[in-house]
C-alpha positions as CSV (number, residue, x, y, z in Angstrom):
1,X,0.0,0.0,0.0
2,X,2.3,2.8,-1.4
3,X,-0.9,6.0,-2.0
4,X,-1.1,8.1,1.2
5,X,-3.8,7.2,3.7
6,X,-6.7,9.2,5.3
7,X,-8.4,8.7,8.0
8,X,-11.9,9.7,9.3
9,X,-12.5,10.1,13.0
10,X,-16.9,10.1,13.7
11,X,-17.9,12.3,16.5
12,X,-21.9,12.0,16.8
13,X,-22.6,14.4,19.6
14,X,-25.0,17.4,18.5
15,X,-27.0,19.7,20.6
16,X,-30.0,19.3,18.2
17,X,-30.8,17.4,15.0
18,X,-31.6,19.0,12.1
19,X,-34.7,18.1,10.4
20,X,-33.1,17.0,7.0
21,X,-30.1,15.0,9.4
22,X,-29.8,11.4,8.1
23,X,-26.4,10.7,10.1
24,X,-26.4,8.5,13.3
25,X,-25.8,11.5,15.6
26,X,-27.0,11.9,19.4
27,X,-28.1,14.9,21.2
28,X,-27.4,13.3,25.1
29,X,-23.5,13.5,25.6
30,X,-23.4,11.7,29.1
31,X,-21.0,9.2,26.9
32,X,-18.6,11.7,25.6
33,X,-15.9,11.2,27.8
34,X,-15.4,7.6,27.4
35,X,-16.5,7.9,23.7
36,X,-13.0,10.0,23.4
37,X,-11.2,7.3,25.7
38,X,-12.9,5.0,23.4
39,X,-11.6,6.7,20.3
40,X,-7.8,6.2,22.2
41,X,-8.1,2.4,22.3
42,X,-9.3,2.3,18.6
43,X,-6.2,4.4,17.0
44,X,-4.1,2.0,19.4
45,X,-5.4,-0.9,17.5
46,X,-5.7,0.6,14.2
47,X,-1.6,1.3,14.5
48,X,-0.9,-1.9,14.5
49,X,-2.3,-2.4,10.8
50,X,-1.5,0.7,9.9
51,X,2.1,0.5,10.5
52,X,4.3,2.4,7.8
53,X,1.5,3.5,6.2
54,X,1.6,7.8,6.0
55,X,-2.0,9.5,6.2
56,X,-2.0,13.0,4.6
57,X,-5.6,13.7,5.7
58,X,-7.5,13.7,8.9
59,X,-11.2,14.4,9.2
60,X,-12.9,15.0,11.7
61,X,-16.9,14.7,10.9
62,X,-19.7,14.0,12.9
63,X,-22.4,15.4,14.2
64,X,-20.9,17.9,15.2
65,X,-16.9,18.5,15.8
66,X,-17.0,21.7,16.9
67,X,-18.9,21.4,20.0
68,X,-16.5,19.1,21.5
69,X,-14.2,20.3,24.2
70,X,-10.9,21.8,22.5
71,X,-9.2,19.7,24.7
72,X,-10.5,16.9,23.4
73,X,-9.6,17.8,20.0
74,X,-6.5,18.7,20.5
75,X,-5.7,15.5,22.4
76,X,-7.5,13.1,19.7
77,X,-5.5,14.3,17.1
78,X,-2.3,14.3,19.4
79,X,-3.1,10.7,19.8
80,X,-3.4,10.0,16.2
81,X,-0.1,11.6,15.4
82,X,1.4,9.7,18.0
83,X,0.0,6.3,16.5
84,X,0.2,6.6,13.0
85,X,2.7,7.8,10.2
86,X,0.9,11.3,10.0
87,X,3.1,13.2,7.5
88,X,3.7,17.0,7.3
89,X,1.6,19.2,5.8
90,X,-1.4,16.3,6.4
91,X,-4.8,18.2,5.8
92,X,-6.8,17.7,8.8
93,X,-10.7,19.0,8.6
94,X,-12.9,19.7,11.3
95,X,-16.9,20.3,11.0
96,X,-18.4,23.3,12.3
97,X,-21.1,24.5,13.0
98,X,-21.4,28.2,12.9
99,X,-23.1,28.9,16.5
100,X,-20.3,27.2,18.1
101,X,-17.6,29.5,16.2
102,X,-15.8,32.1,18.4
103,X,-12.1,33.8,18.4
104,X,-10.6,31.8,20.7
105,X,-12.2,28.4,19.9
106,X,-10.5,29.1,16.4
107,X,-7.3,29.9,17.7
108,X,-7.6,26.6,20.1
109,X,-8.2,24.3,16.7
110,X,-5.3,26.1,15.1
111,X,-3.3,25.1,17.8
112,X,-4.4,21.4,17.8
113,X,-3.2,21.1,14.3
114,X,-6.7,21.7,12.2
115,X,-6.1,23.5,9.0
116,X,-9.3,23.6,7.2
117,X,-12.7,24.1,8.4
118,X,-16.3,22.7,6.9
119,X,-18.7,25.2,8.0
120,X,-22.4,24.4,8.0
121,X,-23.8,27.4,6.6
122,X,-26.7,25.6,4.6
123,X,-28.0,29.4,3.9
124,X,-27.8,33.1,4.7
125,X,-31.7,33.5,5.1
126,X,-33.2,33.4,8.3
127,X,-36.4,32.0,7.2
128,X,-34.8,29.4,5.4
129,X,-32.4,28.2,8.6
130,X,-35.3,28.0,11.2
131,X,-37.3,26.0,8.7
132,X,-34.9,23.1,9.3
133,X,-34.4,23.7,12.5
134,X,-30.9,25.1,12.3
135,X,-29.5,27.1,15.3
136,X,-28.0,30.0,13.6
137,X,-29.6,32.3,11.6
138,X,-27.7,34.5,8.7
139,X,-26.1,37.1,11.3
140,X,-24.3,33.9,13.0
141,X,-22.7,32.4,9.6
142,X,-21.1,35.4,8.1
143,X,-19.4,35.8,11.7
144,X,-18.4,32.3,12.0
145,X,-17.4,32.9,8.0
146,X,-15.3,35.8,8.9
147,X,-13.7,34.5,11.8
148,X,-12.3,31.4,10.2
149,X,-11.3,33.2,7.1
150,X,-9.1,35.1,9.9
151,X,-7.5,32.8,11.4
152,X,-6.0,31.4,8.2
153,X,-8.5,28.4,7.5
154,X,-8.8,26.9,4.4
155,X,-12.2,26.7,4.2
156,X,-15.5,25.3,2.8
157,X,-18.5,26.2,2.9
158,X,-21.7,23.9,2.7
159,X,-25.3,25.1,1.0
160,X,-28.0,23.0,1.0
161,X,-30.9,23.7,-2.3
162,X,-34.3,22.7,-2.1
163,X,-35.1,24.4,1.6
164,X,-38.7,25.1,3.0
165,X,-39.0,29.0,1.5
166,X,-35.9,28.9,-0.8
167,X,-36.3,30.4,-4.0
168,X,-33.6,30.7,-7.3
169,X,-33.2,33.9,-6.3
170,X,-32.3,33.7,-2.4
171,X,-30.1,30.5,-3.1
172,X,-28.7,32.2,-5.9
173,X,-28.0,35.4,-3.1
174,X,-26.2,32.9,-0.9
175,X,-24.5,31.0,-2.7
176,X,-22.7,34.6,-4.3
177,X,-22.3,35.7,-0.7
178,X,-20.6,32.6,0.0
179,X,-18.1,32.6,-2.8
180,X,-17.7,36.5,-2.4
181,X,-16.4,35.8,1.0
182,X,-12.9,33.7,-0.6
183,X,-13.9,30.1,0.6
184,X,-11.6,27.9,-1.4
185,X,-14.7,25.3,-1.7
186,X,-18.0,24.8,-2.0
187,X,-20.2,22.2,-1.1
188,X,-23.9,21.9,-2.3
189,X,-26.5,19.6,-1.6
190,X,-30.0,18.6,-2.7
191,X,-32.6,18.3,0.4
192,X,-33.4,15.0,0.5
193,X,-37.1,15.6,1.8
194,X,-37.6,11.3,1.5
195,X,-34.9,11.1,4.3
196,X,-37.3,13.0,7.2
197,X,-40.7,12.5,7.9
198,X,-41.1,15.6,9.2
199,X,-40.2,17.3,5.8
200,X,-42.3,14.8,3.4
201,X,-45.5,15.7,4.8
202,X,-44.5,19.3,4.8
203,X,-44.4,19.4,1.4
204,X,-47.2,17.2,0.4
205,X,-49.2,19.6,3.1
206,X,-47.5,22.7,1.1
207,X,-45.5,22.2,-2.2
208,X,-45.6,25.4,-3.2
209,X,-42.9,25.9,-0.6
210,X,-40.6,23.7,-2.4
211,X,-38.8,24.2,-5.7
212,X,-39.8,22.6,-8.2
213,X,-37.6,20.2,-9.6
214,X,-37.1,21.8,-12.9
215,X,-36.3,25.4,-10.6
216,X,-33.5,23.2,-8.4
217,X,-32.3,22.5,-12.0
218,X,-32.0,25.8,-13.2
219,X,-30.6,26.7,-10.0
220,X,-27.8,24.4,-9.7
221,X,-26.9,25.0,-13.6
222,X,-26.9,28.9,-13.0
223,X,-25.1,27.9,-9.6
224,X,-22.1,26.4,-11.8
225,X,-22.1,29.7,-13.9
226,X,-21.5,31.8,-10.7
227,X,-19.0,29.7,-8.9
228,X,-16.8,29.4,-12.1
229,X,-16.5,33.2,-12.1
230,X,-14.9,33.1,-8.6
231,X,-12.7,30.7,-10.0
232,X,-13.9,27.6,-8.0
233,X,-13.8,24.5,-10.5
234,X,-17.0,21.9,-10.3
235,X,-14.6,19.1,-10.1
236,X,-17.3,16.4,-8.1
237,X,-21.1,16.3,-8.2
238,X,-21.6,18.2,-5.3
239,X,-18.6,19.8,-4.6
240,X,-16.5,23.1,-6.2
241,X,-13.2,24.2,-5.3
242,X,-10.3,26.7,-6.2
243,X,-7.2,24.5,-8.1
244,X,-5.4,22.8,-5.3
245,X,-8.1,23.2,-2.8
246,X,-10.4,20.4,-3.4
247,X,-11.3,18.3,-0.4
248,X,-8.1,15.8,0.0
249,X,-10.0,13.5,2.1
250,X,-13.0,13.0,0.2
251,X,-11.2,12.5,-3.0
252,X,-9.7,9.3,-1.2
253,X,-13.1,7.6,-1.6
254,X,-14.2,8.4,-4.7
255,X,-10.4,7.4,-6.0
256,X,-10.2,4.2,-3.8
257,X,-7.4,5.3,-2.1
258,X,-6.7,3.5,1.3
259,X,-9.0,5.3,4.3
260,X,-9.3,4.3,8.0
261,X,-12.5,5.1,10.0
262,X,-12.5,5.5,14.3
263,X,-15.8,5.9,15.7
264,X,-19.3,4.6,15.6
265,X,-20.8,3.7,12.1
266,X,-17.2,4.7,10.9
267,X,-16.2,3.1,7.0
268,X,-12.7,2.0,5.8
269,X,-11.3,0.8,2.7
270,X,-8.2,-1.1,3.9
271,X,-6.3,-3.8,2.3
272,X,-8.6,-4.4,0.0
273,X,-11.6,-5.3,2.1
274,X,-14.8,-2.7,3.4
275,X,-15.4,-2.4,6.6
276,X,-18.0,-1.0,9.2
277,X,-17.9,0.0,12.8
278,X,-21.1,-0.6,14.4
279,X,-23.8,2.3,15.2
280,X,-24.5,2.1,18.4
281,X,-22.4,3.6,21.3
282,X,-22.5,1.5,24.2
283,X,-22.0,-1.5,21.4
284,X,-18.9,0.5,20.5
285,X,-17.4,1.3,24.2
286,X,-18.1,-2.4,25.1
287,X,-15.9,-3.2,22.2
288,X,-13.4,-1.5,22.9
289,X,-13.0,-2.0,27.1
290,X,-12.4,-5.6,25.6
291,X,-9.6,-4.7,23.3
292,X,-11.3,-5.6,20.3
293,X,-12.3,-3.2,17.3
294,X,-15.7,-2.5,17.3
295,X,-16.3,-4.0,13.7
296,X,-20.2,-4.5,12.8
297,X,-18.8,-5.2,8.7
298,X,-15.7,-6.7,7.5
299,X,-16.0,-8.0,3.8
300,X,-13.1,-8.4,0.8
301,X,-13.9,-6.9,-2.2
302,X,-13.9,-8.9,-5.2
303,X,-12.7,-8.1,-8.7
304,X,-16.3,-7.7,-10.0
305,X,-17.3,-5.1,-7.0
306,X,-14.1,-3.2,-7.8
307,X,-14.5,-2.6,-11.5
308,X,-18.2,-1.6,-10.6
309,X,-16.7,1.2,-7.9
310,X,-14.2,2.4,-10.2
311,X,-17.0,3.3,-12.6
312,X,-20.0,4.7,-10.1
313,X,-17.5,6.4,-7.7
314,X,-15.3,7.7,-10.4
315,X,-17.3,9.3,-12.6
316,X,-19.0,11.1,-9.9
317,X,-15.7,13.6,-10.3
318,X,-15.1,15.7,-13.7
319,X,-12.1,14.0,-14.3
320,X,-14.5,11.0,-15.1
321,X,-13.3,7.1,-15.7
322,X,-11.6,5.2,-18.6
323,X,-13.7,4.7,-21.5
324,X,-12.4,1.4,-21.3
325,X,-13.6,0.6,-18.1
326,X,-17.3,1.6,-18.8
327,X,-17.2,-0.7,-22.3
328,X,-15.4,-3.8,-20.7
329,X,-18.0,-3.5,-17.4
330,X,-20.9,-3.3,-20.0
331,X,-20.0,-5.9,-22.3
332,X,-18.9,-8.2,-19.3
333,X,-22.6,-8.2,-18.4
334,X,-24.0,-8.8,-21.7
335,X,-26.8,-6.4,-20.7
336,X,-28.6,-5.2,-23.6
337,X,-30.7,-2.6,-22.4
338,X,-27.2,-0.8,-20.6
339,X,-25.9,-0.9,-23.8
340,X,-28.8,0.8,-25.0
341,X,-28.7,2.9,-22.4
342,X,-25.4,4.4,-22.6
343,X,-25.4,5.3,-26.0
344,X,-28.9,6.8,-25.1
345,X,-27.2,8.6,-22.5
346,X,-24.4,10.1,-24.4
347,X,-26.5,10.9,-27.0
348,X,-28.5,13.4,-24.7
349,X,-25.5,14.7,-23.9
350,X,-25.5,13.7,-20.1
351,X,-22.7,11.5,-20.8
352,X,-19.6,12.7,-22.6
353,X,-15.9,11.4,-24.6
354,X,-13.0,13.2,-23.9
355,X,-10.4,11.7,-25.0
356,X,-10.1,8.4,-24.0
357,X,-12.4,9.1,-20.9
358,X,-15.9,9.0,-19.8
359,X,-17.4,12.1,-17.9
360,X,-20.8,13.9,-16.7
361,X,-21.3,17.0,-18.4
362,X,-23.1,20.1,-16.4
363,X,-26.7,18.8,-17.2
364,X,-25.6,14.9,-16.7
365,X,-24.9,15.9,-12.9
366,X,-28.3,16.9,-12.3
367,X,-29.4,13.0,-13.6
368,X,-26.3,11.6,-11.7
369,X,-27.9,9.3,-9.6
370,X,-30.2,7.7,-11.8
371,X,-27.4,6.7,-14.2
372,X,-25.1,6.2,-11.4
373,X,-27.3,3.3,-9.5
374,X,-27.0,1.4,-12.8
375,X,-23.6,0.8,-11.9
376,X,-23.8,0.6,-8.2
């Protein structure tokens, strides 16, 4: 295993949850304290695969990150570094949330080692935050904004389209203010009303306050427009950043590349086989007061499943996937209707050559994951 390693660290504790939150999160954190201890066994253990191996990127993702004690932060990753060949310059993330952003909480994570921040700003209209039940309202992100930006961050920001409210016009309004403000990425995501109950009978009760999905579509292709201007690059489905900026981490999964995972419902792709760390937290400290990883999944993957991810997690980026690749998986299956489907799908011009690759144009994204589960 020669590519550089990440790892991803899950910290579930949140003082609310959100009504679009599909995460396994908790809002009682009577368990944080041995969660963290918890945490300390499992990079113990994970050293001793991990041996030799360097990690260029630590995240930190949750929940929520940022309401954790910055002692505990600041320890956790100490202990990681201590464990595991973490090499300089590594890229370590944290998740924010913008109510829990101050001055000297910055400076703390600065200190810890932290040097790039995801900030939850989902939107910069009030209406549109307390409709989801966030905690901040507009006021609250462009100060947590600001005060990251200060401390010398790189940061991303995180918009969600599709809100209770939104319209093109105020996501359009955020998402300039957003790239206006010299974030080096961009994060954007769909509302995924089928993911709360809550929300789906909102908007069968009210659809009018819901886009439309042919307004979301205009919206995210006149989102593209904008961000490009600011020179931020749509180089995943959902994600935008300046050259050099894109999110080191995340590109590990869509790539393949070797990734570790500490915490409940944590994933890994390690030596060739997927694994899972159970959900539930007692189930995870009982693991690990016996010494033993808290693995739920554990499961090689075979030479079929691998040529299948190469093709649904790679083209998800603009760089796309082999040409190759695509023809040999479809021919392997001797599945007509794909065939048919393909060339259906490059003849719409959701799918397009260049050079010897495959990749989604603009409009393709916005039909990604239909095409995509055909793979998957």
């Amino acid at each position: 295993m020669s590519a550089p390693a990440g790892l991803y660290v899950h910290l579930p504790y949140c003082r609310s949850r959100c009504g679009y939150c599909a995460f396994v999160v908790t809002t009682d954190d009577s368990s944080r304290g041995s969660y963290f201890a918890a945490l300390d066994r499992e990079a113990e253990l994970v050293s001793e695969e991990a041996r030799g191996v360097p990690l260029d990127s630590v995240y930190l993702g949750g929940g929520t990150p940022s309401l954790a004690p910055a002692e505990s932060v600041s320890r956790l990753l100490e202990s990681v570094r201590s464990r595991l060949d973490v090499r300089p310059g590594v890229e370590v993330t944290l998740e924010a949330n913008p109510d829990d952003v101050t001055a000297p909480l910055a400076r703390l994570w600065k200190d810890a080692g932290v040097s790039r921040i995801s900030l939850g700003i989902q939107s910069f209209d009030d209406g549109e935050l307390a409709a989801v039940g966030r905690r901040h309202d507009a006021a609250t992100a462009r100060a947590a904004l600001q005060t990251v930006l200060d401390h010398g961050f790189s940061v991303s920001g995180d918009l969600i389209l599709g809100l209770p409210g939104q319209t093109r016009e105020s996501f359009r309004a955020s998402a300039r203010e957003l790239a206006a403000a010299g974030v080096d990425h961009v994060s954007v995501y769909l509302l995924e009303v089928d993911k709360s109950p809550l929300l789906e009978e909102d908007r069968r009760r009210r659809p009018e306050a819901y886009l439309s999905d042919d307004a979301q579509a205009d919206a995210w292709l006149e989102l593209g427009d904008l961000l490009a201007e600011r020179g931020l690059r749509h180089y995943e489905i959902s994600n935008w950043a300046r050259p050099g900026r894109e999110a080191r981490h995340n590109l590990k999964y869509w790539t393949r590349a070797p990734t570790l995972g500490l915490g409940i419902s944590a994933h890994e792709f390690w030596n060739g086989r997927r694994r899972a760390n159970v959900s539930a937290i007692p189930a995870y400290l009982e693991a690990l007061g016996a010494g033993r990883r808290p693995t739920a999944l554990d499961a090689p993957v075979e030479a079929e499943q691998a040529a299948r991810e190469r093709i649904y997690l790679g083209l998800r980026l603009a760089d796309g996937v082999a040409a190759a690749d695509i023809e040999r998986w479809i021919a392997s299956r001797g599945d007509g209707r794909l065939a048919g489907d393909f060339a259906a799908w490059l003849s719409a011009g959701w799918l397009e050559h260049r050079g010897d690759r495959i990749h989604f144009t603009e409009p393709g994204f916005l039909v990604s994951n239909e095409i995509l589960c055909r793979f998957a």
